[in-house]
C-alpha positions as CSV (number, residue, x, y, z in Angstrom):
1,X,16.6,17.3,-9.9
2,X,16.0,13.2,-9.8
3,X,13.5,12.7,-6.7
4,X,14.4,9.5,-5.0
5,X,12.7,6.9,-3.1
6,X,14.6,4.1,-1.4
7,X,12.7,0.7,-1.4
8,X,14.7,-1.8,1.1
9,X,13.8,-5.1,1.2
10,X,15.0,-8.2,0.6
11,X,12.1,-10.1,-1.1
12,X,12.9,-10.1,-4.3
13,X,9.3,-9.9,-5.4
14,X,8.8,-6.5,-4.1
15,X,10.0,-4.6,-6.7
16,X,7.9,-5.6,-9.2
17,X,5.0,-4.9,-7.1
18,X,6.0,-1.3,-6.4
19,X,7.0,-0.6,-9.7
20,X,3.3,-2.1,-11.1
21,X,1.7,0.1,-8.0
22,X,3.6,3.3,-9.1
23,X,4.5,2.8,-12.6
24,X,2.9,6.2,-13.9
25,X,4.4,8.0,-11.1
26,X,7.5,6.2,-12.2
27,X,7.1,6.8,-15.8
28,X,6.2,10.8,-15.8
29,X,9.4,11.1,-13.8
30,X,7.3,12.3,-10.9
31,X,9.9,10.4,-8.5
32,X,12.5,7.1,-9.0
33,X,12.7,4.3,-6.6
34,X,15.5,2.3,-5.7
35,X,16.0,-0.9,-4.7
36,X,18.0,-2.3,-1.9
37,X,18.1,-6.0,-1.2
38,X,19.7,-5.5,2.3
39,X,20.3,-2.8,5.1
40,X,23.9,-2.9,4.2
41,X,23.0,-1.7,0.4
42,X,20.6,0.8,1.6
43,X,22.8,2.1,3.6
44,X,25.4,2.3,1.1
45,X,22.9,3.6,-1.7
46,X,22.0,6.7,0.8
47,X,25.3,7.8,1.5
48,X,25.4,7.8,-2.2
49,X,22.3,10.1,-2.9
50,X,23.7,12.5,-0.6
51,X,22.1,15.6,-2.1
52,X,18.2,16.3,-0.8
53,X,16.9,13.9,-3.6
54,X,16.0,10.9,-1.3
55,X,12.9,11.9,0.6
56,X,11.9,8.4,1.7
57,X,13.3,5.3,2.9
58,X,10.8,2.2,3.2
59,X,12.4,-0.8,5.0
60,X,11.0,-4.0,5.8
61,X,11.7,-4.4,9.4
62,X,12.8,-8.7,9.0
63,X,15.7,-9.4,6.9
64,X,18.7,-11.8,7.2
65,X,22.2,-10.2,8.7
66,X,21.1,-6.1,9.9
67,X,17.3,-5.7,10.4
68,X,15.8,-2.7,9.5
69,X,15.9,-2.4,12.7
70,X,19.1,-2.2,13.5
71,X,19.6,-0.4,10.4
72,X,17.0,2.6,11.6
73,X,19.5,4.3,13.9
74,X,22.7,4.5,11.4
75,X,20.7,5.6,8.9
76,X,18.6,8.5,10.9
77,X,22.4,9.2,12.1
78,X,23.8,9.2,8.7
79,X,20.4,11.0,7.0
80,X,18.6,12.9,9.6
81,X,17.1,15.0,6.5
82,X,15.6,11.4,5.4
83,X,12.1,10.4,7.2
84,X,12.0,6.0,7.4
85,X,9.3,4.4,7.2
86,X,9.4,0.8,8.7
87,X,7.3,-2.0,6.7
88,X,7.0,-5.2,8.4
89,X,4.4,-8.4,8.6
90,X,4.2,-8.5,12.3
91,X,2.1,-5.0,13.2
92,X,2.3,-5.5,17.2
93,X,2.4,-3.0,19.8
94,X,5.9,-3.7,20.7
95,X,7.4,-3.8,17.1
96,X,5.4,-0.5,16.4
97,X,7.2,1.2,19.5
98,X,10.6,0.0,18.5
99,X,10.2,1.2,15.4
100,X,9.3,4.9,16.6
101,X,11.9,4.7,19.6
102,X,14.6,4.0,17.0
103,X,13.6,7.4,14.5
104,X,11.0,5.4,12.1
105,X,8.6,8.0,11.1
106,X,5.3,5.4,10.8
107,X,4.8,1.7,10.0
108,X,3.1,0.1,7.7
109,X,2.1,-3.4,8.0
110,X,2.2,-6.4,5.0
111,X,0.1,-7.0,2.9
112,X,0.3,-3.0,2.1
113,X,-2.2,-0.6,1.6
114,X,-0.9,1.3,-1.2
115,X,-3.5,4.0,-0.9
116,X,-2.0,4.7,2.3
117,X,1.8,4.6,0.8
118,X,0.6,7.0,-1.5
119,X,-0.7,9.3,0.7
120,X,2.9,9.1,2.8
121,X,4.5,9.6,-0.9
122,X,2.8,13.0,-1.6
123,X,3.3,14.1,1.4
124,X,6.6,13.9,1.6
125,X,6.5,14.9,-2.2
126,X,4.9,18.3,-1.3
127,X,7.5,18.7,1.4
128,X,10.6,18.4,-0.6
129,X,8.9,21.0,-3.3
């Protein structure tokens, strides 16, 4: 079983970056990320991996039409199995404790610290084992 991890942001140089930061993770097969450009496609793209293969949803907080924010509570509704992790530039007290009020399960704050991504990654890695 495919082990997925759900990249949403709409920055569209994001994806390379993640893909350069995990690319041997990415090309043992260890896990796959996708890639959402909005909250409306993630949201779409996790009712579609509906089995216990998405273990992770990373959403930048700021993006034009639904925020991550406001996407947060459909998706914990939709995927309570799936822990979110927010992503956003602005790391202040009151985004922080939005974020957790509305399900996110941390947030991690631009430019990223991939060692710490990674560390989230394994964990939940070792979890879905």
């Amino acid at each position: 079983m495919s082990v997925y991890i759900l990249v949403v942001d709409d920055e569209p140089d994001v994806e390379p970056l993640f893909r350069q930061q995990f690319r041997r993770d990415l090309r043992s097969g260890r896990f796959q990320m996708e890639f959402a450009a909005s909250a409306a496609a993630a949201l779409q793209r996790a009712d579609e991996l509906r089995d216990a293969s998405l273990v992770l949803i990373l959403s930048d907080i700021n993006m034009p039409g639904m925020s991550g924010l406001d996407m947060l509570p459909v998706v914990r509704a939709r995927r309570p199995d799936v822990p979110v992790i927010m992503i956003t530039a602005y790391g202040d007290v009151d985004t922080r404790k939005r974020a957790l009020e509305h399900g996110a399960e941390g947030l991690l704050t631009k430019p990223i610290d991939f060692a710490v991504l990674r560390r989230e990654i394994d964990a939940r890695l070792g979890q879905a084992a």
